[in-house]
C-alpha positions as CSV (number, residue, x, y, z in Angstrom):
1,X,25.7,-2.2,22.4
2,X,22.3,-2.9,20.8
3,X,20.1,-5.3,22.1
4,X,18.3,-6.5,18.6
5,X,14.9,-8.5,18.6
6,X,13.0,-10.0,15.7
7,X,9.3,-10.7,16.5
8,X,9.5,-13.4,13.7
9,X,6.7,-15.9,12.0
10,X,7.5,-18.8,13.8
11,X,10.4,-18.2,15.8
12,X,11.6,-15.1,17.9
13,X,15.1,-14.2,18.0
14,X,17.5,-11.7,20.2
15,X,21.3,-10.6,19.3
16,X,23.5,-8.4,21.3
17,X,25.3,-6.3,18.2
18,X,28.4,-4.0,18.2
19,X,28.2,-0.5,16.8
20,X,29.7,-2.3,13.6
21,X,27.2,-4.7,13.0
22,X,29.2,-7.4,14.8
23,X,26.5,-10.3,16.6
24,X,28.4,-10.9,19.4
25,X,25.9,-13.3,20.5
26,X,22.0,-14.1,19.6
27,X,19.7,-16.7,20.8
28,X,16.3,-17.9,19.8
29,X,12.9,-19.6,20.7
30,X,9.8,-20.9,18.1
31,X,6.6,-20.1,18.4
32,X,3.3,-21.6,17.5
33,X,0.7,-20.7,14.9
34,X,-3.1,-20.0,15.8
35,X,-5.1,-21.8,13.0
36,X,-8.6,-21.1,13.3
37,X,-11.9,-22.5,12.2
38,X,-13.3,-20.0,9.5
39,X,-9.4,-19.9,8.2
40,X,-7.6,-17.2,10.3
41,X,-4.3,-17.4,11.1
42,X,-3.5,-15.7,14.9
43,X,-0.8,-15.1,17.4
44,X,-0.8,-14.2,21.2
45,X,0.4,-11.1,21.5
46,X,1.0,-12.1,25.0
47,X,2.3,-15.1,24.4
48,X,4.9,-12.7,22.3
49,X,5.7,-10.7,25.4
50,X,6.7,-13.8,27.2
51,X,9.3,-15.8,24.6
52,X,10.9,-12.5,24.4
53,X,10.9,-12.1,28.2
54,X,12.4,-15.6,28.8
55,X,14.8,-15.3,25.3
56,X,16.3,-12.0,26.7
57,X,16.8,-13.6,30.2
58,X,18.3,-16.1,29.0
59,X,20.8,-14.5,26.4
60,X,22.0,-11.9,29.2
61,X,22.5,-14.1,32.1
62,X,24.9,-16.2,30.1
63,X,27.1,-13.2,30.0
64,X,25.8,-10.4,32.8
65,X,28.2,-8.0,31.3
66,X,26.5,-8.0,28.3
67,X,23.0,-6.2,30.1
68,X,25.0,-3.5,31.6
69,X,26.9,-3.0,27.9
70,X,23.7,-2.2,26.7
71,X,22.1,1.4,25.7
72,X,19.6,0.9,22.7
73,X,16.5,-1.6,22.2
74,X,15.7,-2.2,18.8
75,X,12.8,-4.1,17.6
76,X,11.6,-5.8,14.3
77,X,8.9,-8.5,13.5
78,X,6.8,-10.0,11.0
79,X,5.5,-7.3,8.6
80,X,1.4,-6.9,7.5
81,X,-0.2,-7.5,10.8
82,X,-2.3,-6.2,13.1
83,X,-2.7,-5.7,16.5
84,X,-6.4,-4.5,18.1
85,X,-5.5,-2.8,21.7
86,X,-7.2,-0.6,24.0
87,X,-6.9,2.8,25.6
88,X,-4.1,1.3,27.7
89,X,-2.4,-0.7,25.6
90,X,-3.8,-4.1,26.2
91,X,-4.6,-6.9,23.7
92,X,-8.4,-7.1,22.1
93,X,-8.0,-10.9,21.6
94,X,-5.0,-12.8,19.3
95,X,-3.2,-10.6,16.5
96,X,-4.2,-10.9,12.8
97,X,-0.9,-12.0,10.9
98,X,0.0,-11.9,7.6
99,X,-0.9,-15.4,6.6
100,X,-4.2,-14.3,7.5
101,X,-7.0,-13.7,4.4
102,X,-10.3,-13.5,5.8
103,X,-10.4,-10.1,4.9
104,X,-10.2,-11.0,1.1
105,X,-14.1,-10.7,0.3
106,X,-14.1,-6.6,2.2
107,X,-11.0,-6.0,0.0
108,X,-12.6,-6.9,-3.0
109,X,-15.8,-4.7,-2.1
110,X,-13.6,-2.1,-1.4
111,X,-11.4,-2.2,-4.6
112,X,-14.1,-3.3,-7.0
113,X,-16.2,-1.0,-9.5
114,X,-16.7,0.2,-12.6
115,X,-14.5,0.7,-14.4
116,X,-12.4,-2.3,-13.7
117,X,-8.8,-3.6,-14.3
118,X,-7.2,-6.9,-12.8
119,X,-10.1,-6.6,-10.3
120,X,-9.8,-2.7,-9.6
121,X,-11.9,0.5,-9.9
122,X,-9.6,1.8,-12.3
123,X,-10.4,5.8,-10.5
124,X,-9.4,4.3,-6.9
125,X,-6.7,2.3,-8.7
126,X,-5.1,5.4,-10.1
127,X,-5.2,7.4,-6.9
128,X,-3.6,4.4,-4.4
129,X,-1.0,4.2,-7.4
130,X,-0.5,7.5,-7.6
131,X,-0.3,8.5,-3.5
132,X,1.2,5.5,-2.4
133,X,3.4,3.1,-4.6
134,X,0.8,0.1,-4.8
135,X,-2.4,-1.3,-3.8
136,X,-4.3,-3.3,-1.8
137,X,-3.8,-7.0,-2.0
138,X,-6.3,-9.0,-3.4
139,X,-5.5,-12.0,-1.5
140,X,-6.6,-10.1,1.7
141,X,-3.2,-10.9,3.6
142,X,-2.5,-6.8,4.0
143,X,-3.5,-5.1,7.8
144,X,-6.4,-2.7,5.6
145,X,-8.0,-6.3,5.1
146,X,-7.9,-7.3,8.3
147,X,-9.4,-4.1,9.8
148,X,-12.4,-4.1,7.5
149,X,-12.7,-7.9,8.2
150,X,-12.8,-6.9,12.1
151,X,-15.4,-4.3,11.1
152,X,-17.8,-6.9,9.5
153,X,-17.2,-10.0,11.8
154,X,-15.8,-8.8,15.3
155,X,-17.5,-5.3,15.3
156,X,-17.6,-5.0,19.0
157,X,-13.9,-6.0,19.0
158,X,-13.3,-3.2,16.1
159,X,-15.4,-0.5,18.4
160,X,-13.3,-1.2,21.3
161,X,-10.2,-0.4,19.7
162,X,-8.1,2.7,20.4
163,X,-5.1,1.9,17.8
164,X,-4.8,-0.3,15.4
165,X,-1.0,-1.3,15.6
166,X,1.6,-3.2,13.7
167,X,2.9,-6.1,15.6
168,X,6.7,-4.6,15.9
169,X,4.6,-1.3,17.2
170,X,2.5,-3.5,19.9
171,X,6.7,-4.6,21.2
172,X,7.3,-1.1,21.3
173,X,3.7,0.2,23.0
174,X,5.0,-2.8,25.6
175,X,8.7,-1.6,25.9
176,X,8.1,2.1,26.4
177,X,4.1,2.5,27.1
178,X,3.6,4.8,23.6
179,X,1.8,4.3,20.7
180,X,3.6,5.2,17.3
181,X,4.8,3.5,14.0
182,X,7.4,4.4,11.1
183,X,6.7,6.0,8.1
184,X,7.6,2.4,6.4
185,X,6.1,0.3,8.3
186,X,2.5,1.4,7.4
187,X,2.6,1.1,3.7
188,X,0.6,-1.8,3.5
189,X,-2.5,-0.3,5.2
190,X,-2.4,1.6,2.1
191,X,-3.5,5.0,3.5
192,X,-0.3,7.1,3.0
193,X,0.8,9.5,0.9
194,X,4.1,8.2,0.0
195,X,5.1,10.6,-2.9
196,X,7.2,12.6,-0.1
197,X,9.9,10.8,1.3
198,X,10.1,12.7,3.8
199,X,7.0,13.9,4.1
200,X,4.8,10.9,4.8
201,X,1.3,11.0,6.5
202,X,-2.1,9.6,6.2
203,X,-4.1,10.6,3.8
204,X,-7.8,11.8,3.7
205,X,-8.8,10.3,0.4
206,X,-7.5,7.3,1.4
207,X,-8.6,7.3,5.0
208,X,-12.3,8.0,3.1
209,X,-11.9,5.2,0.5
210,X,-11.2,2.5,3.7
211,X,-13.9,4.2,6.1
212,X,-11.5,4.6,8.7
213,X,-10.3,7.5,10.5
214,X,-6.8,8.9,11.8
215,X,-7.0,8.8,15.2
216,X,-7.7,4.9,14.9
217,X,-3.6,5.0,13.9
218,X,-0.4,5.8,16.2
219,X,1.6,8.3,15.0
220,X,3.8,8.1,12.2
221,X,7.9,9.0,12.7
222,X,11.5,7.8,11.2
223,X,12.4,4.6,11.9
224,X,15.0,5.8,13.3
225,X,13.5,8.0,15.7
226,X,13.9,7.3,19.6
227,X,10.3,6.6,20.9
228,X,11.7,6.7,24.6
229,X,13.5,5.1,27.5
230,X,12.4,1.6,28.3
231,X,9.5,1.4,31.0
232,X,11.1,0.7,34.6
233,X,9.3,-2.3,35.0
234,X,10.6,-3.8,32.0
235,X,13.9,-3.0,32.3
236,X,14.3,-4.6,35.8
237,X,12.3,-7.8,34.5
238,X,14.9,-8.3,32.2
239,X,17.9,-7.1,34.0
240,X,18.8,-3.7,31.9
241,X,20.0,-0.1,32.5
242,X,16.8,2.1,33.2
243,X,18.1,4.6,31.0
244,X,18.1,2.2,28.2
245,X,16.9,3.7,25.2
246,X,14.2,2.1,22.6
247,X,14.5,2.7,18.8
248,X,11.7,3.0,16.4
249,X,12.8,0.4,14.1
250,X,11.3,-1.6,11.3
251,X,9.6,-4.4,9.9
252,X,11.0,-7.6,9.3
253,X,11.3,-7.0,5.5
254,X,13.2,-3.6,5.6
255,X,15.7,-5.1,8.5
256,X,17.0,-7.5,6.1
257,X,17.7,-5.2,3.4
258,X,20.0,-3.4,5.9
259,X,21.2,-6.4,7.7
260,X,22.3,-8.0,4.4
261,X,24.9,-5.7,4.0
262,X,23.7,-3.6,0.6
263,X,22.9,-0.5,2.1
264,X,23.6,1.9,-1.0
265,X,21.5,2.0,-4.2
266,X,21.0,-0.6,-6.4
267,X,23.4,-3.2,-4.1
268,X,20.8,-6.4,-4.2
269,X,20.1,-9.4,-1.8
270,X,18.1,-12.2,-2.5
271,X,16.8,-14.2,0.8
272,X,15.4,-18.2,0.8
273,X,13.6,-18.1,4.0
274,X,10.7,-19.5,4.7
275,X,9.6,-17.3,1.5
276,X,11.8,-15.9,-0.8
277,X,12.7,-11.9,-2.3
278,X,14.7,-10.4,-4.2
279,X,15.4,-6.6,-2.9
280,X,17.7,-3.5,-3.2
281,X,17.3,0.1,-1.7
282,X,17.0,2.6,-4.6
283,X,15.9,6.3,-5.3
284,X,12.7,6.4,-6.8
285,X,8.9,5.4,-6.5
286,X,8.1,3.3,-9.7
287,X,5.6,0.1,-10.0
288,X,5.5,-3.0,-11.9
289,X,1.6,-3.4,-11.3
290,X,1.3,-6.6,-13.8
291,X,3.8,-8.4,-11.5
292,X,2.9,-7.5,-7.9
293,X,6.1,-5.6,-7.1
294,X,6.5,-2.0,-6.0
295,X,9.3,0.6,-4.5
296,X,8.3,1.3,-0.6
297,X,9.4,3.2,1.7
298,X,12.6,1.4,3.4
299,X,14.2,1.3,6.9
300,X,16.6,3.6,5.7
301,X,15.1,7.1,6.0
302,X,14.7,8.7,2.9
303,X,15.2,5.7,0.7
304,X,12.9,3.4,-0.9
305,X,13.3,0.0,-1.5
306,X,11.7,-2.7,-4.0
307,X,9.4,-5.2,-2.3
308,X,8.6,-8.4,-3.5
309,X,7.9,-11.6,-2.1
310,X,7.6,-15.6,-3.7
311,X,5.6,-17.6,-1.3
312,X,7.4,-20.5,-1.2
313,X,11.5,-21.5,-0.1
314,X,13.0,-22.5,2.9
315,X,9.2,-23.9,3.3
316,X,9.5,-26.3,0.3
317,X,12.5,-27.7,1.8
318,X,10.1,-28.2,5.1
319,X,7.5,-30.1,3.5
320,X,10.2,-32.7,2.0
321,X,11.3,-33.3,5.5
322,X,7.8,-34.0,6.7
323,X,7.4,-36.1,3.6
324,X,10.7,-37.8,4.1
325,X,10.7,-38.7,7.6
326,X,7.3,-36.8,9.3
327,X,7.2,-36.6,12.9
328,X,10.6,-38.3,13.1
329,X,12.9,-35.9,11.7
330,X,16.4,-36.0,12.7
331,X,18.1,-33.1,14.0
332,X,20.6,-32.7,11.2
333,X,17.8,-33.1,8.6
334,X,18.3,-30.2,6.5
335,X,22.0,-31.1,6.6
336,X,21.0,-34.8,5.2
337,X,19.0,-33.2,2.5
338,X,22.2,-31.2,1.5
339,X,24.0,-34.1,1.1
340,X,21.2,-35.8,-0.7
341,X,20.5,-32.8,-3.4
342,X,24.4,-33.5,-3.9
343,X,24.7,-36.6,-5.4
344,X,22.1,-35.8,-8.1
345,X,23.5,-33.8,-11.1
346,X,22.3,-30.8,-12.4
347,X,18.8,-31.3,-13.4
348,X,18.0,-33.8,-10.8
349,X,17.8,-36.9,-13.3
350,X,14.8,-35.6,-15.7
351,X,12.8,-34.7,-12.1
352,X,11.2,-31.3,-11.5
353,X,9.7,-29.1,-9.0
354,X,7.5,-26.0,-9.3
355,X,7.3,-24.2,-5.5
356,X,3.9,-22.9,-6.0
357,X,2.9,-25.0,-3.1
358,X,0.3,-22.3,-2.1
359,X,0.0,-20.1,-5.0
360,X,2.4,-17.3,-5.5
361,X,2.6,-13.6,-5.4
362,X,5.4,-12.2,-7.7
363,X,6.0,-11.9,-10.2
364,X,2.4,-13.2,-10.9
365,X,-0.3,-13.1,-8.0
366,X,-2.0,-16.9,-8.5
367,X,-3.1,-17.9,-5.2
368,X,-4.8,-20.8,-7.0
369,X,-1.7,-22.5,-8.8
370,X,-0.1,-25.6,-7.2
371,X,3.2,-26.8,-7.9
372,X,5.2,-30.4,-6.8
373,X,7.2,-32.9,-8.6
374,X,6.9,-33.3,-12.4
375,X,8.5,-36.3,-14.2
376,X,8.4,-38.9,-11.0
377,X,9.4,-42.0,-12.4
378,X,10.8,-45.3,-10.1
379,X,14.2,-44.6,-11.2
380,X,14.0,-41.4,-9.0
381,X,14.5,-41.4,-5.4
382,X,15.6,-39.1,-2.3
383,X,18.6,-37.7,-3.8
384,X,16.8,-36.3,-6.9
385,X,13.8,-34.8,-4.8
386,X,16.4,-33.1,-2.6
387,X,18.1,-31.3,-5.9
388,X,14.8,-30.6,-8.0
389,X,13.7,-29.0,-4.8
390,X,16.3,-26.5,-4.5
391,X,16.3,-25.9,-8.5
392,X,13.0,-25.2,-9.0
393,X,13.1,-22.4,-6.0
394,X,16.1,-21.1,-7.5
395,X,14.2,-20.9,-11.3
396,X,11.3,-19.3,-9.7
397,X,13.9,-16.9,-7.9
398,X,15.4,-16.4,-11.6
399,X,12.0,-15.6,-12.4
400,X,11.1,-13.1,-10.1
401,X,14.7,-11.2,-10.9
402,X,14.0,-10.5,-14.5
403,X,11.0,-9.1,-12.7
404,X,13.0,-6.6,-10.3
405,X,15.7,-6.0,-12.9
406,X,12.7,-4.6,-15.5
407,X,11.7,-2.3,-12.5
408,X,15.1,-1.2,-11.2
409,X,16.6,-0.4,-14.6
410,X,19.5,-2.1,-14.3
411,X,21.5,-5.8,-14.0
412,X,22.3,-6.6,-10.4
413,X,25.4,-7.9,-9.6
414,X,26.1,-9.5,-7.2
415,X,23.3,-10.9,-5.1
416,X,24.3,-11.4,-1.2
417,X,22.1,-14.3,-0.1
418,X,21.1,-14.3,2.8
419,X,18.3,-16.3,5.1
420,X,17.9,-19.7,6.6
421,X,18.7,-21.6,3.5
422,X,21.5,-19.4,2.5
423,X,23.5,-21.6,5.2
424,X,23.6,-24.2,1.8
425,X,26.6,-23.8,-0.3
426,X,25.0,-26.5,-2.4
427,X,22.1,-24.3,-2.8
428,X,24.5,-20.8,-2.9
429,X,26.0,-22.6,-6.2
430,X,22.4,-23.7,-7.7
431,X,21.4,-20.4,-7.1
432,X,24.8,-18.7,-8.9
433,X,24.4,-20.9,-11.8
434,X,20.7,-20.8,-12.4
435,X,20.5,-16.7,-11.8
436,X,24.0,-16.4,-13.9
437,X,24.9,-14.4,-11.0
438,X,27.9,-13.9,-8.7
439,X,26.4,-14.5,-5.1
440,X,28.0,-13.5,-1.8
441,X,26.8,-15.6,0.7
442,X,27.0,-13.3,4.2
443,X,28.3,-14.4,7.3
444,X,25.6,-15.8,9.6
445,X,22.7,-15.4,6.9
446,X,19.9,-16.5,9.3
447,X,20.7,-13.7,11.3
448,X,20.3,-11.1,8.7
449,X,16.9,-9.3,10.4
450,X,18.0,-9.2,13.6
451,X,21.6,-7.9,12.3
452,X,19.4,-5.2,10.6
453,X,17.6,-4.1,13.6
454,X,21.1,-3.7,15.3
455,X,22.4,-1.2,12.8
456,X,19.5,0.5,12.5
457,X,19.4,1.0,16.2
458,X,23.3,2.2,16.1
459,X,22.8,4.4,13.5
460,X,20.3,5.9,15.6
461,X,21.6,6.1,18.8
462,X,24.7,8.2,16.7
463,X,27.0,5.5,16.7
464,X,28.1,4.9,13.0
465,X,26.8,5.5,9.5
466,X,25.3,3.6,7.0
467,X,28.6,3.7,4.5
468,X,30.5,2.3,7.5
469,X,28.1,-0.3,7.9
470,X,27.9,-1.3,4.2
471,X,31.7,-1.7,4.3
472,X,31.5,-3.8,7.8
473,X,29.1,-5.9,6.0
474,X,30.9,-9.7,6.4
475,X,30.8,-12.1,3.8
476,X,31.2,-15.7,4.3
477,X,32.2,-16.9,0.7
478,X,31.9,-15.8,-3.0
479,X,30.5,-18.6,-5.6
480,X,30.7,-17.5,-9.4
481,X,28.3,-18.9,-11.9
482,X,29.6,-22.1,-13.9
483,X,29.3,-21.4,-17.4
484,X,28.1,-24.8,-18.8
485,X,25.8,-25.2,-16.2
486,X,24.3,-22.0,-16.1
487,X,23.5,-23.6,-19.7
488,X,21.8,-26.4,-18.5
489,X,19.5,-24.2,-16.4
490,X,18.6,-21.9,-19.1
491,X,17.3,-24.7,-21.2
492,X,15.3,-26.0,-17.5
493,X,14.0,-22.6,-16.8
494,X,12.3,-22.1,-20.6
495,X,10.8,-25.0,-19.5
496,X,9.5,-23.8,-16.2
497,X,8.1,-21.1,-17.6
498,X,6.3,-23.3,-20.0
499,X,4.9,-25.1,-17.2
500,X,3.3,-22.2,-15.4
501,X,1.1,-21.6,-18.2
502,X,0.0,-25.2,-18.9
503,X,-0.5,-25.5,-14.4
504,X,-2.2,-21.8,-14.6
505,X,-4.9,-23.3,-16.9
506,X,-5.6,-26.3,-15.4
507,X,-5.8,-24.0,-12.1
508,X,-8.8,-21.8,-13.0
């Protein structure tokens, strides 16, 4: 078996998983956010180290026949951070995540220049296109713009520091003692040369552009490569085989796309997690630069895959229980606003919601839009604020897929769903009729990342394939779009549309 752990945002997660793909069991443990004055937004890297300590304890001693079952760690966590550590391995202070954009004004210097386009020297522009797929966030959020902030504001933090890791590679530094990444997951530091599948590296020009140099960077090998066996120590503290061995893995992102299921070319997922995507593997490097989205490398080796992200989902739904009943929620809230959202009709009684509750980032970057409810009149009440909620993710989702289909070439059909809010069969059905898509909605779609990083650890332990997996995949239910709905929703989305421009100028 594969013992599977998902370093996530605000929650950490461990599954024990069958060479199949199978969870045969998972448990899980939230963690808090580290909002700080000057508007950073940290973790504890040790405070990491010890929810997956007492989560791993936890899930094994409920079954002790489970620990000596296992032969593979595999790890994946929270994509575009960065971890500061020393010579031997320890924690600088708190880890940079990707909420963070303090680094926003060092990006700009960097990018900036004559001649310019959307912000960008259009010479650098060309080259960080060219080598590796994309470019450097403006917003900041990206681990380059966290390095170059440490280099202005913390420089005797940024002197002191031996590697610069991704937060999956710090669980795998603690697990094993070495330093080293996946070709994948540093594509957001924007300093390799991606044109090479499987030839990815660092490159100089890059490297020069940043002002950074290699040996401030682990290693770079397949995600699927085996770093090592898992240290002594940790393997008695949490009650595993010695000879346990500890997978490269992936970020959080790439995990999905395997753990949804679509695992060959052009098979799409769309998740509504705390943010939403819309992803598929594919063959080819290509970029949409006008809406923010770009092929990667993916956790599959030599594949890419499209990334894209919308800022807002399961997080909407979040702010409407604060708003409904703050402190107070109820345990079965989320199931209360299902059954809200279902006694309003399609279109939620004239009331509508735009999800841009902190900007958005495809398929337009607009960190300064704002969305909310539109048409609130006193003849609205819970039940309509529960519906337009899920709607308006789903039109923005629409959105975004005309987006991915442009780049991809191609209609895609189905969409698994997959993520917190894909538990919703309400929402599922919104979704089908809003995308005019068939949607498979997979079995235990919260689990989806931590699925991922199981199959990606059996597949590299030997123990299966990726076609086997992709057939394995399980699927919970099928819902087909309803034709006269998927009416209604074309007439709503024109009008969503229409209402990004009019919010975009009142924005600037």
């Amino acid at each position: 078996m594969v013992l599977a752990l998902d370093l996530g945002t605000t929650a950490v997660k461990a599954a024990v998983v069958s060479p199949q793909g199978e969870l045969l069991a998972w448990d899980s443990e939230p963690q808090p956010l580290i909002f700080t004055p000057d508007g950073g937004v940290e973790q504890d890297p040790c405070v990491w180290w010890e929810l997956l300590t007492r989560l791993v304890r936890r899930l094994l001693q409920s079954a002790p026949e489970r620990g000596s079952s296992i032969r593979a760690v595999c790890c994946t966590g929270q994509w575009s951070g960065t971890v500061a550590v020393d010579a031997q391995g320890a924690p600088l202070g708190n880890a940079i995540i990707w909420m963070d954009t303090r680094g926003a004004p060092d990006i700009a210097e960097l990018i900036g220049g004559f001649p310019s386009l959307m912000g960008y020297n259009l010479f650098r522009l060309r080259t960080w296109l060219r080598l590796t797929g994309g470019a450097p966030a403006r917003s900041g959020k990206d681990p380059l713009a966290h390095i170059l902030w440490l280099r202005r504001a913390d420089p005797a933090r940024y002197r002191a520091t031996f590697k610069f890791l991704e937060p999956k590679d710090y669980l795998n530094l603690r697990l094993t003692g070495r330093f080293t990444s996946s070709y994948e997951t540093l594509a957001l530091h924007w300093l390799t040369d991606n044109r090479a599948i499987g030839r990815i590296d660092y490159h100089p020009t890059l490297l020069r552009y940043a002002g950074l140099r290699r040996e401030q960077f682990p290693d770079l090998h397949p995600s699927t490569a085996i770093v090592g066996a898992l240290l002594p120590a940790v393997a008695d503290e949490w009650g595993l085989p010695r000879d346990v061995q500890v997978v490269n893995g992936t970020p959080d992102l790439h995990a999905t796309a395997i753990g949804s299921g679509g695992l060959s070319d052009f098979q799409a997922h769309i998740a509504l997690s705390t943010s939403a995507w819309i992803s598929c593997h594919v063959p080819f490097k290509r970029t949409a630069m006008l809406h923010n989205i770009a092929t990667l490398p993916a956790g599959i080796p030599g594949r890419y895959f499209i990334a894209n992200e919308q800022e807002m989902a399961g997080a909407c739904l979040n702010w409407l229980r604060d708003l409904f009943w703050g402190e107070d929620a109820p345990p079965d809230a989320y199931a209360q606003l299902d059954a809200l959202a279902a006694q309003s009709p399609v279109g939620a009684g004239g009331l509508r919601f735009t999800p841009w509750l902190v900007g958005e980032r495809t398929p337009v970057e607009n960190p300064h839009i704002r969305g909310g409810f539109h048409g609130l009149s006193l003849q609205h009440g819970r039940s309509e604020m529960a519906r337009a909620v899920l709607e308006g993710v789903a039109l923005n989702a629409r959105w975004l897929l005309e987006a991915v289909e442009r780049l991809a070439g191609r209609r895609l059909n189905p969409l698994r769903l997959i993520g917190g809010g894909a538990r919703s069969a309400l929402w599922a059905q919104i979704v089908a009729d809003a995308l005019n898509r068939d949607i498979w909605q997979m079995a235990h779609p919260q689990m989806a990342t931590v699925r991922g990083a199981g199959m990606l650890g059996a597949v590299a332990m030997g123990w299966t394939d990726w076609t086997h997996l992709e057939r394995c995949a399980p699927v919970q239910a099928h819902f087909a779009p309803d034709p006269e709905n998927t009416r209604r929703y074309d007439a709503l989305y024109r009008e969503f549309r229409v209402r990004y421009r009019v919010e975009s100028r009142l924005s600037r």
